[in-house]
Each structure stands twice: as structure tokens, then as C-alpha cells.
C-alpha positions as CSV (number, residue, x, y, z in Angstrom):
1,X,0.0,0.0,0.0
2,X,1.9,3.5,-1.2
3,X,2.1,6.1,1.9
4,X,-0.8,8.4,2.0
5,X,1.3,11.5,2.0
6,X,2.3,10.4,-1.6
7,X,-1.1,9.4,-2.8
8,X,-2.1,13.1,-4.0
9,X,1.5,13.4,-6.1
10,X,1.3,10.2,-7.2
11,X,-2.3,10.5,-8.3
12,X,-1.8,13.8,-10.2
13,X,1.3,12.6,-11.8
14,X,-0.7,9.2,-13.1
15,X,-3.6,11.7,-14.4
16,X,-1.4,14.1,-16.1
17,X,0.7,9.8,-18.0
18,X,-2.6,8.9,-18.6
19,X,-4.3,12.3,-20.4
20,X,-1.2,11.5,-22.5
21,X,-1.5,8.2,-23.6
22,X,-5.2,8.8,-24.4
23,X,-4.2,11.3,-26.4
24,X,-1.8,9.4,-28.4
25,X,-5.1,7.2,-29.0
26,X,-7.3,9.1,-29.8
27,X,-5.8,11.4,-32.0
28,X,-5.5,9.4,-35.1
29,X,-9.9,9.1,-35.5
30,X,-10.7,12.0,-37.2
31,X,-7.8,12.1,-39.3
32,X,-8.3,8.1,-40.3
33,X,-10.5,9.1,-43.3
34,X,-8.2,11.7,-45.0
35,X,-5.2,8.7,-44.6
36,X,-7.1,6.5,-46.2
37,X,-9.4,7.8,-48.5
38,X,-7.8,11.5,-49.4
39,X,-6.2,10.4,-52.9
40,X,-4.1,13.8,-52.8
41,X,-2.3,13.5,-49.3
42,X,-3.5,10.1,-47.8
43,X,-0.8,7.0,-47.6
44,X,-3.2,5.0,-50.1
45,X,-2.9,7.2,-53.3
46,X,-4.4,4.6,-55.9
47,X,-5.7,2.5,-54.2
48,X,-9.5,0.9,-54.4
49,X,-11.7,1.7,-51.8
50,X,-11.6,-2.3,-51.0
51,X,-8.0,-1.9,-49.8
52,X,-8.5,1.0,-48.0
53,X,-11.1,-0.9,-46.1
54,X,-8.9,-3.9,-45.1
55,X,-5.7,-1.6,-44.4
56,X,-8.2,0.7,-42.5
57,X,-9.1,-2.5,-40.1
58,X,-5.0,-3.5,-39.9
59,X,-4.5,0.2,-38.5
60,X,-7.3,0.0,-36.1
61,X,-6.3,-3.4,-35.0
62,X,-2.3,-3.4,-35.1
63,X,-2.7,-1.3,-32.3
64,X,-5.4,-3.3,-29.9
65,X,-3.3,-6.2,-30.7
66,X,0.1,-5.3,-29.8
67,X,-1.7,-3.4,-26.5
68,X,-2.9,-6.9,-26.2
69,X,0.3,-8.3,-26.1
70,X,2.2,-6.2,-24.0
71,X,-0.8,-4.7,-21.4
72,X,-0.3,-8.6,-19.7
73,X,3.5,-7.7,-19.6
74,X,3.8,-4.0,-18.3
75,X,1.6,-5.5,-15.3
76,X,3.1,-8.3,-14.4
77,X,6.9,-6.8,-14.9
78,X,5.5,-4.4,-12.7
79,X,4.6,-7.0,-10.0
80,X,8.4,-7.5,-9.9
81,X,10.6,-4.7,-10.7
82,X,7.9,-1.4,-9.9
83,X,5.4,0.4,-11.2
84,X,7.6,3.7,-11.8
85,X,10.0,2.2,-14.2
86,X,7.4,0.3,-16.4
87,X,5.7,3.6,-16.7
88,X,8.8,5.5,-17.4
89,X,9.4,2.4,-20.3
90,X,5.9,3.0,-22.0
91,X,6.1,6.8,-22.2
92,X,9.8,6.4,-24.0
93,X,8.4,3.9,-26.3
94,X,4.7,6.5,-26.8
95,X,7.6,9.0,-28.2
96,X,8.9,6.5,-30.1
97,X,5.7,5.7,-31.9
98,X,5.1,9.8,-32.5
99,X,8.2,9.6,-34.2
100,X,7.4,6.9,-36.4
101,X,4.0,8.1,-37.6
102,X,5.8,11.3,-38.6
103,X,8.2,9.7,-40.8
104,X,5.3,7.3,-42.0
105,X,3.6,10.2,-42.8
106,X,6.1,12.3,-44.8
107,X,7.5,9.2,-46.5
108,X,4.3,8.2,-47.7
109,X,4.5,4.6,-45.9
110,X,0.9,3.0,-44.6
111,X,3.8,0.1,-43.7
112,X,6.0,2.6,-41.2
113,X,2.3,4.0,-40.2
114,X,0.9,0.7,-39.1
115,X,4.1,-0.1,-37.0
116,X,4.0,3.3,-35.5
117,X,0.4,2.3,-34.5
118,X,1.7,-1.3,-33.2
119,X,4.4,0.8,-30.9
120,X,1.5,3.1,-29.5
121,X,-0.5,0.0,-28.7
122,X,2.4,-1.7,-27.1
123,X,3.2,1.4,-25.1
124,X,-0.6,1.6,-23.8
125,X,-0.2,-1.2,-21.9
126,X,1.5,1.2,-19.4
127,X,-1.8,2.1,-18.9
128,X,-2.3,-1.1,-16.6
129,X,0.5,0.8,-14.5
130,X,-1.7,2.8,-13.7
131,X,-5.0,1.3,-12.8
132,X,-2.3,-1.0,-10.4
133,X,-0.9,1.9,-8.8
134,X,-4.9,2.7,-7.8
135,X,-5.7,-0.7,-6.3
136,X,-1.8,-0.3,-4.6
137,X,-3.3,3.0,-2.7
138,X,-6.7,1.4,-0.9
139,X,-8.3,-1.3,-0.2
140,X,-11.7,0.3,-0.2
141,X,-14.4,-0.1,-3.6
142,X,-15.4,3.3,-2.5
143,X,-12.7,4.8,-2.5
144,X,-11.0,2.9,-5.8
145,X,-14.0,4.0,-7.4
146,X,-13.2,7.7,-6.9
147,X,-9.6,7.7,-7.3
148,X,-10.4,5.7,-10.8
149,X,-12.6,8.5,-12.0
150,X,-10.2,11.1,-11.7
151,X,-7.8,9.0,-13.8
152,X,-10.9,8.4,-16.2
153,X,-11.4,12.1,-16.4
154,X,-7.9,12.0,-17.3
155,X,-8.2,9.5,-19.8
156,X,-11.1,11.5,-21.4
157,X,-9.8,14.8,-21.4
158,X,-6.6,13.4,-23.6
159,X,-9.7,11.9,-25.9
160,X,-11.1,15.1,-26.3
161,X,-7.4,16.8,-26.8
162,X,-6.8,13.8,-29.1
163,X,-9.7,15.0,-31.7
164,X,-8.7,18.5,-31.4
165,X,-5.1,18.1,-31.6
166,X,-5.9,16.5,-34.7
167,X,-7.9,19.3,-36.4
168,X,-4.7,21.5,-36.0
169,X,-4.0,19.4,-39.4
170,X,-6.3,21.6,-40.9
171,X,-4.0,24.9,-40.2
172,X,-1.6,23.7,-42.6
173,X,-2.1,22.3,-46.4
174,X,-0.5,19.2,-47.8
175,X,0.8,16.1,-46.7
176,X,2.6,17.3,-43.6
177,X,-0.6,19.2,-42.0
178,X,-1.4,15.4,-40.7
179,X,1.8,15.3,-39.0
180,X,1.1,18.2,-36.8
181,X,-0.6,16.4,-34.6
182,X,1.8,13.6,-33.9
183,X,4.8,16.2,-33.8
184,X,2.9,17.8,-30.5
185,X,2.4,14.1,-29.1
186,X,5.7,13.8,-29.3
187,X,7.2,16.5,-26.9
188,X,4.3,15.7,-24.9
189,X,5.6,12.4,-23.9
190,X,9.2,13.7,-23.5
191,X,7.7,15.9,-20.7
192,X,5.4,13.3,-19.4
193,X,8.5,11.0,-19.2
194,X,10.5,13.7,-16.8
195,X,7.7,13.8,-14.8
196,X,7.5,10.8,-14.2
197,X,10.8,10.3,-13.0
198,X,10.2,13.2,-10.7
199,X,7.2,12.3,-9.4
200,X,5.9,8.8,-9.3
201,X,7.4,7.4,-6.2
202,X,10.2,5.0,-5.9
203,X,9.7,1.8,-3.9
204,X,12.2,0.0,-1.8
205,X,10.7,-3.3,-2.9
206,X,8.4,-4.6,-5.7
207,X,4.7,-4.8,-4.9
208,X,4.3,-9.2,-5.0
209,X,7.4,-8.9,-2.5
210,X,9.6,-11.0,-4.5
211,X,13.3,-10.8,-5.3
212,X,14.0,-9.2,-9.0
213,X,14.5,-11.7,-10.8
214,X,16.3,-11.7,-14.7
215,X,14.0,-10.9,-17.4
216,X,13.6,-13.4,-20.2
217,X,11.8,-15.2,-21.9
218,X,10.7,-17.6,-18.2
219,X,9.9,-14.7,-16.7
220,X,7.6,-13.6,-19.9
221,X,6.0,-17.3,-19.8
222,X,5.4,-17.1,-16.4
223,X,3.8,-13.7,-16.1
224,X,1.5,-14.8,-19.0
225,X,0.7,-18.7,-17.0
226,X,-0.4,-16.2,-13.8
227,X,-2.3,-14.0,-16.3
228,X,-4.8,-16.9,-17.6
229,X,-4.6,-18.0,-13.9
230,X,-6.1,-14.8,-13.0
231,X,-8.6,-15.1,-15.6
232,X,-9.9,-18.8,-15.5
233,X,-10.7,-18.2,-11.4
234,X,-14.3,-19.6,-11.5
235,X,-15.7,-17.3,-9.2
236,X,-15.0,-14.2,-11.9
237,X,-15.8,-16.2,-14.6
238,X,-19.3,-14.4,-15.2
239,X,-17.3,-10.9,-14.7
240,X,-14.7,-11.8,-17.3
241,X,-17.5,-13.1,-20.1
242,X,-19.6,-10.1,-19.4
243,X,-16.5,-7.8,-19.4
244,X,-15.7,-9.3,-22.9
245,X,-19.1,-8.9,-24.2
246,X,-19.2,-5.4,-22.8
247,X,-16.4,-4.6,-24.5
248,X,-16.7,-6.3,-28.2
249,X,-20.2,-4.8,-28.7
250,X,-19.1,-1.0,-27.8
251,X,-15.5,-1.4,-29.1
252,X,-17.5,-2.5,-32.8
253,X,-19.7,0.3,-32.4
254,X,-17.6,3.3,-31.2
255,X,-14.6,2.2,-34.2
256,X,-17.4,2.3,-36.5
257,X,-18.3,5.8,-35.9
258,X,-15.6,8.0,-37.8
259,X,-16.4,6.1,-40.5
260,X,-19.9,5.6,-40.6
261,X,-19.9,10.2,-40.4
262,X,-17.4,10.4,-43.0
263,X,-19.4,8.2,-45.7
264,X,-22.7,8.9,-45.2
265,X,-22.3,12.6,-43.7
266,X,-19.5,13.7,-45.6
267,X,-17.7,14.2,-42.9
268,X,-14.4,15.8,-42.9
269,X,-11.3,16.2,-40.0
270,X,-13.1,19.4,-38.9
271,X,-16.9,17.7,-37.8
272,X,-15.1,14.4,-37.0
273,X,-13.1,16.2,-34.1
274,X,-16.0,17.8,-33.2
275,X,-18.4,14.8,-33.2
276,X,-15.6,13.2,-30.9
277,X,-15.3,16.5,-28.3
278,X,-19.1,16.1,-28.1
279,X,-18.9,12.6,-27.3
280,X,-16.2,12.5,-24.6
281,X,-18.1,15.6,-22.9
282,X,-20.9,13.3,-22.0
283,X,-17.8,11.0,-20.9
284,X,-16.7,13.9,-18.2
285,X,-20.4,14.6,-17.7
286,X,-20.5,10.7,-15.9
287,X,-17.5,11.4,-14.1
288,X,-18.0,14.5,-12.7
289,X,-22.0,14.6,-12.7
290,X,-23.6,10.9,-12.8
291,X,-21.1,8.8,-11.1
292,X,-21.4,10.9,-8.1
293,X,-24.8,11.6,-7.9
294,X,-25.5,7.9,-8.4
295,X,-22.9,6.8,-5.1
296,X,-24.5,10.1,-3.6
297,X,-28.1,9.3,-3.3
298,X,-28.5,6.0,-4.1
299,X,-27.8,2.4,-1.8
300,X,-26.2,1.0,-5.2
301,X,-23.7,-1.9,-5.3
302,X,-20.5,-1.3,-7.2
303,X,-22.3,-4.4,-9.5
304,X,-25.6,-2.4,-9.3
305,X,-23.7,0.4,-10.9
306,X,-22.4,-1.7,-13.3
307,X,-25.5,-2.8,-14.5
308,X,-26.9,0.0,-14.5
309,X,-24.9,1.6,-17.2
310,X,-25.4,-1.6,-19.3
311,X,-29.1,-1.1,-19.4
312,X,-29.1,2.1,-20.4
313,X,-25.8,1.0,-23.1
314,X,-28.4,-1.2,-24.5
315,X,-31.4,1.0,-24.5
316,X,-29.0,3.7,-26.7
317,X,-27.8,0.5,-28.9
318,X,-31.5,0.2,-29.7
319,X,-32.3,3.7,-30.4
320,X,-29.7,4.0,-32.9
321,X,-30.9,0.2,-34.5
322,X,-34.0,1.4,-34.7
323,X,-33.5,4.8,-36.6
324,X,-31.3,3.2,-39.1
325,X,-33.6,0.4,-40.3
326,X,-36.1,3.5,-41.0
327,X,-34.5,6.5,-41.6
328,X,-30.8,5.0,-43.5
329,X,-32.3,5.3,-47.3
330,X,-34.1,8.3,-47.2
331,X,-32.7,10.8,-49.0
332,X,-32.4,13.7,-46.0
333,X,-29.9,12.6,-43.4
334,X,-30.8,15.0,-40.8
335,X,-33.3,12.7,-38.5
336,X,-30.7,10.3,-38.4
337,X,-27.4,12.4,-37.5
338,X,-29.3,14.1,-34.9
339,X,-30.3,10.4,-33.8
340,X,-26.5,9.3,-33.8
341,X,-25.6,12.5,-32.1
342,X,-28.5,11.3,-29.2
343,X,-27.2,7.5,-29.1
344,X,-23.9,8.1,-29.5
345,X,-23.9,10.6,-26.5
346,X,-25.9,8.1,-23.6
347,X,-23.3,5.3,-25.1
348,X,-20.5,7.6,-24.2
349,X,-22.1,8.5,-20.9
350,X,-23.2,5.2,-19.8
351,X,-20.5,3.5,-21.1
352,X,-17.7,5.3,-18.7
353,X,-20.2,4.2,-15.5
354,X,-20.3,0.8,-16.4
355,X,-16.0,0.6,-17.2
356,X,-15.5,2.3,-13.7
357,X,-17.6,0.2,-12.1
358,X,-16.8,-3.3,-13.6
359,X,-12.6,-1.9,-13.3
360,X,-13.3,-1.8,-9.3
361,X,-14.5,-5.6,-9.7
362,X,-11.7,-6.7,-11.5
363,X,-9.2,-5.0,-8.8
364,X,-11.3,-5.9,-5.7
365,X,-11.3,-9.7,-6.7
366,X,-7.5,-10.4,-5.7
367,X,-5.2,-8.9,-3.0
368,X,-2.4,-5.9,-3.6
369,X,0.3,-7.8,-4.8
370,X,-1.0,-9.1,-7.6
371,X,-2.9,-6.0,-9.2
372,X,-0.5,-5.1,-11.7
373,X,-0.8,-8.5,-13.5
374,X,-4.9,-8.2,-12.8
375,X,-5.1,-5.4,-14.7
376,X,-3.1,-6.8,-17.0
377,X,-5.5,-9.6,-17.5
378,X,-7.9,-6.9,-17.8
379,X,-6.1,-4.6,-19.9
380,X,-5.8,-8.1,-22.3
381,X,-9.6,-8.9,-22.8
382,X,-10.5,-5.2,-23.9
383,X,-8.3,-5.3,-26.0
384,X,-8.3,-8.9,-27.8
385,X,-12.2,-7.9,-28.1
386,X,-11.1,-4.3,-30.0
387,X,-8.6,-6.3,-32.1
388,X,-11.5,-8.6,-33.4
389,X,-13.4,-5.3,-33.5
390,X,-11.1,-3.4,-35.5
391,X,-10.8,-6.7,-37.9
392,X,-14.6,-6.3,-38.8
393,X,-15.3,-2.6,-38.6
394,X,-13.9,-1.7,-41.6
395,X,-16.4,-3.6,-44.1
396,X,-19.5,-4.0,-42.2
397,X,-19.8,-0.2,-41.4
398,X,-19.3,0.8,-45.1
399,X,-21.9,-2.6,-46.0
400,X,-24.3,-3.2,-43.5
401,X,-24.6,-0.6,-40.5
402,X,-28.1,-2.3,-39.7
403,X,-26.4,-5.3,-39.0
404,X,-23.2,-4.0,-37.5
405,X,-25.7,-2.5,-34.6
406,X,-27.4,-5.7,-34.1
407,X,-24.0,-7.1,-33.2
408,X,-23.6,-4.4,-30.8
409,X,-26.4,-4.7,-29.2
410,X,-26.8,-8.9,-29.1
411,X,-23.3,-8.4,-27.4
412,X,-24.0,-5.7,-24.5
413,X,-27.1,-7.6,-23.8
414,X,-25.2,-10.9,-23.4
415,X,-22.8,-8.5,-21.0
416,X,-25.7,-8.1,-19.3
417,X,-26.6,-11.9,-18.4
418,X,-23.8,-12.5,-17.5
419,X,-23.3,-9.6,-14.8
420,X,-26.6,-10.8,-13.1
421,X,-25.2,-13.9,-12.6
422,X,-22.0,-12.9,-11.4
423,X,-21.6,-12.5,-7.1
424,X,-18.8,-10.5,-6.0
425,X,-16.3,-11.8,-4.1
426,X,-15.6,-11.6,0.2
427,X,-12.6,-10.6,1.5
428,X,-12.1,-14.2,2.2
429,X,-12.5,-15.1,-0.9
430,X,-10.0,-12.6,-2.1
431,X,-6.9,-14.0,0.3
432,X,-7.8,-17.5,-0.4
């Protein structure tokens, strides 16, 4: 458990890592259809719109699968040798990626892009870094729950920068304006890493307790054996299924969302970023408004909250089914974006209530000293679900939105099945 004298430094510093790594995810969305479709400055000049659709998924996907990889890792490497220097290795490696799409994009290389992409998703696994650090600071739900929403309000004020940043494209012309996002990404992540040297604190021994051992490629075996350990506990098996569900139904749908604006709105960078601002303001809204008010005045479990933001996940899902099977061939749009724009807003809102919640019943099912590779194991379902996700989003949304939306929504209300079944665990059942 970290001194409480060093929880407020250390829980600033973790906001200020994660606003920065959101923002190295989120800033590529609104751009995504000038890269790919633009045939005057994208990195597919030529090409049919077929394989801009399947290198559109590989982008999207390169980087949920490498974070799939190496989210598992970060946490469990920092089981053994700390927290602070696994976060300090992801931000060097976020720069690295910054660099890389710059080069990718002034040399005209979707292959450099999509490994650029690969290294962002491998650094985001310091992400699990954090959410340890959290469950190393208190032993409460309550209180997990409220130190996780300031690093969620984080998160999602890099999401917001992330659109933004990227319609600073649109100050320059040419190629190069798409590199002005990435270029500001990059010094971003130089800073972040000197703060966290400064700031995150150092600890005289690793959280599990155990002697550092050597790393290779035992060590890597073994974190990934305690991983599926954590995973294939039968009393969070309903979590983990519901969890997955959760996440492959919203990860399909919020992917699909540039795209689906930019085809059948003619959406550009400028309304894209804006679409996504929007969004991750309802996002803020649940942190700083609902979330609150719901622990405030109502006698909710932290599973009661969970379930709560499904429902009304699925309820949105259903609005926006709905509208489309009516509304997608006539020949005003209107009705329908201002339908997305409703949807798409309670998904983002409800959708932040029931990750928070369902985060605190991932890290309240085992003890302190094995948090970082439980958020690892965490970290790896969202993000094998976006992988599969990002596979499919590309020809489905541009195909058949009806059915990509009945995916979504079969999916969240599986999620929701299977978190009425699920019973949290005791304490006892946590040290056992």
C-alpha cells in the first residue's frame, strides 16, 4: 500500500501519464479518413476503396493487438521490478511511436504508419500501470472507485485533446498538415516521461514482494501462466465473459463511428473532431456529474452500478438500431445524425459508468500484490475484443450498419446476463 502523503503526487502525476496516452489514442480518428481515402495527401494514393477498407481495419487493429500483447507484460513486470520504471518504459516507447508516424507520414509509408500504430498499442499497456498503482493505494471499492474516475477524467480529457489536436491538421495544407498532430504528441511524452521520473514514487521493494529476478523469456512465460490464472478463477468467470461482451459490442460500435460520419455525412477532419469533443463531454459529464450523484443518493452496489450503465448501453444500442432500419435510405440525413448525435452521447455517458464500475470488480477480486498483472489480465480482454473489432469494422460499417448495430447490441445484452449472474467476491475469498 503506497504512503498516504504520496497518494495526491502520485495521483496527479498518473492523471497528467494517462491524459497522455489517451491522447496518443485518440488522435488518429478523425484524421483516419483523410489517410485512407484522401487520394491527394492520404498514404493509399491509388488505391480501391476495397484496400483502404482492409488496411483501414490493420490500422485500427495493429494497435489493440500489440496493446494486447504487451498490457499482460507491463503489469506483471511491474509485480516484480515497480510500477515507476514500467511507466517510465511506455512513455519512452509512446515517443517512439510519435516519431514513427511522422516519418510514416512524410514518407508516404501506410507500412511505417501501421508499425507506428503497433508501438502506440504496445506502449498503452503502461496504462495497466496505472490502474495497479490505484488498487496499490486502498483497499476500499469506495474509495477505488473515486480515485479511478479522476484517472478516467484524465483518460477523457486526452480523448477530447486527441480529436482536437488533430484538427490542428487543418492549419496547414499538404501532406505534412497530418503530421502536426503527432509532432505535438511527441514533446508531450518527452515531458510526461520527466515527470515521471520526478514524481511517481520509488519503492524499496516490488509490490508481490519478490526478489527481481532476470527478465527473459521464463519470466515472460510465467507472467503470462499467472495471467490466464487470474482469468480462469471460476468465481469471476461471469465478470470476465460479461467484461468481454461489454467490451466487443461497444468497441464494434464506437470504431465504426468515424467512419460511418465520414461516408454517409460527408464528414471531414473538422466535424469528426468535433463529433468526438461532443462525445467524450458526456464522458466527463459521468464522471464528474452521474457517477457521483449515483454513489450520492442511491444504496447502489458497485455491480448495481455496473448494471446500470449496461441497461441504459443497450437501451441507446436500440435507439440508434431502430432509426437506421427506418431512416438510413431516405434521402435527407438529418433525423438520423441528430439520432446518432443522441445515441452516441448516452453510449459515451453510460458507457464510462459501467467501465468504472466493472474496473473496481476486476481489482477488488484479488489482494495488492497481484494488481498489476490483474489489470493486466484486464487490460488483455478489452483489448483482444477491440482487435476482433477493429478486424470487422472496416467492411461491415461501409456494408451493413443495420447489421453492425445488431452485433452491438446482441453483445451488450449478453454483457448483461452474464453480470446478473456474477456474485462478488468476500474478503475471504480474495486471500484465499
Amino acid at each position: 500500500m503506497l504512503a498516504s502523503k504520496n497518494n495526491n503526487s502520485t495521483l496527479v502525476t498518473l492523471c497528467v501519464i494517462a491524459f497522455v496516452i489517451s491522447l496518443g489514442e485518440s488522435v488518429i480518428y478523425p484524421i483516419l479518413p483523410e489517410l485512407f481515402l484522401d487520394q491527394h495527401i492520404g498514404l493509399l494514393i491509388g488505391a480501391s476503396e476495397h484496400t483502404a477498407n482492409i488496411f483501414y481495419g490493420l490500422t485500427l487493429s495493429a494497435f489493440f493487438f500489440t496493446n494486447m500483447l504487451s498490457a499482460p507484460l507491463f503489469g506483471g513486470l511491474s509485480d516484480t521490478y515497480g510500477r515507476r520504471l514500467m511507466m517510465i518504459v511506455g512513455l519512452m516507447i509512446t515517443f517512439l511511436s510519435y516519431t514513427f508516424s511522422i516519418l510514416a507520414i512524410a514518407g508516404v509509408s501506410m507500412a511505417l504508419f501501421i508499425f507506428a500504430r503497433c508501438l502506440m498499442g504496445g506502449c498503452s499497456g503502461a496504462g495497466v500501470v496505472g490502474l495497479a498503482m490505484v488498487g496499490d493505494m486502498t483497499d476500499s471499492e469506495d474509495e477505488r472507485l473515486n480515485l479511478l474516475r479522476w484517472i478516467i477524467l484524465a483518460s477523457l480529457s486526452g480523448v477530447i485533446l486527441g480529436p482536437l489536436l488533430a484538427t490542428t491538421a487543418m492549419l496547414a495544407k499538404g501532406r505534412l498538415s497530418l503530421a502536426i498532430p503527432f509532432t505535438v504528441g511527441a514533446v508531450m511524452a518527452c515531458l510526461c516521461v520527466l515527470i515521471a521520473k520526478k514524481y511517481l514514487p520509488k519503492m524499496q521493494q516490488s509490490p508481490s514482494g519478490e526478489v527481481k529476478a532476470k527478465l527473459n523469456f521464463k519470466k515472460i512465460v510465467t507472467i503470462f501462466k499467472d495471467l490466464f490464472r487470474v482469468l480462469a478463477r471460476y468465481q469471476i468467470r461471469r465478470l470476465v465473459l460479461s467484461f468481454a461482451c461489454l467490451q466487443f459490442g461497444l468497441g464494434l460500435y464506437m470504431q465504426s463511428l468515424s467512419l460511418f460520419l465520414a461516408e454517409y455525412f460527408d464528414y471531414h477532419v473538422g466535424e469528426i473532431g468535433f463529433f468526438y469533443i461532443v462525445m467524450t463531454i458526456a464522458s466527463i459529464m459521468n464522471v464528474m456529474v452521474l457517477q457521483p450523484y449515483i454513489q450520492r443518493n442511491f444504496s447502489l452496489s458497485t455491480k448495481g452500478i455496473a448494471q446500470v450503465g449496461t441497461t441504459a448501453l443497450l437501451t441507446a444500442l436500440l435507439i440508434q438500431l431502430i432509426s437506421v432500419y427506418i431512416l438510413f435510405n431516405h434521402a435527407d440525413h438529418t433525423a438520423l445524425l441528430v439520432i446518432t448525435y443522441i445515441s452516441s452521447l448516452l453510449i459515451y455517458l453510460f458507457f464510462s459508468l459501467s467501465y468504472n464500475a466493472t474496473i473496481v470488480l476486476f481489482s477488488s477480486s484479488v489482494s495488492s500484490s497481484e494488481q498489476g498483472i490483474n489489470m493486466g489480465s484486464v487490460e488483455l480482454v478489452v483489448n483482444v475484443c477491440m482487435f476482433a473489432a477493429g478486424l470487422l469494422v472496416g467492411y461491415i460499417v461501409l456494408h451493413h450498419e443495420f447489421i453492425l448495430l445488431t452485433i452491438c447490441a446482441s453483445f451488450v445484452f449478453v454483457s448483461m446476463l452474464f453480470m446478473h449472474k456474477y456474485q462478488p467476491l468476500t474478503l475471504n475469498e480474495v486471500s484465499e
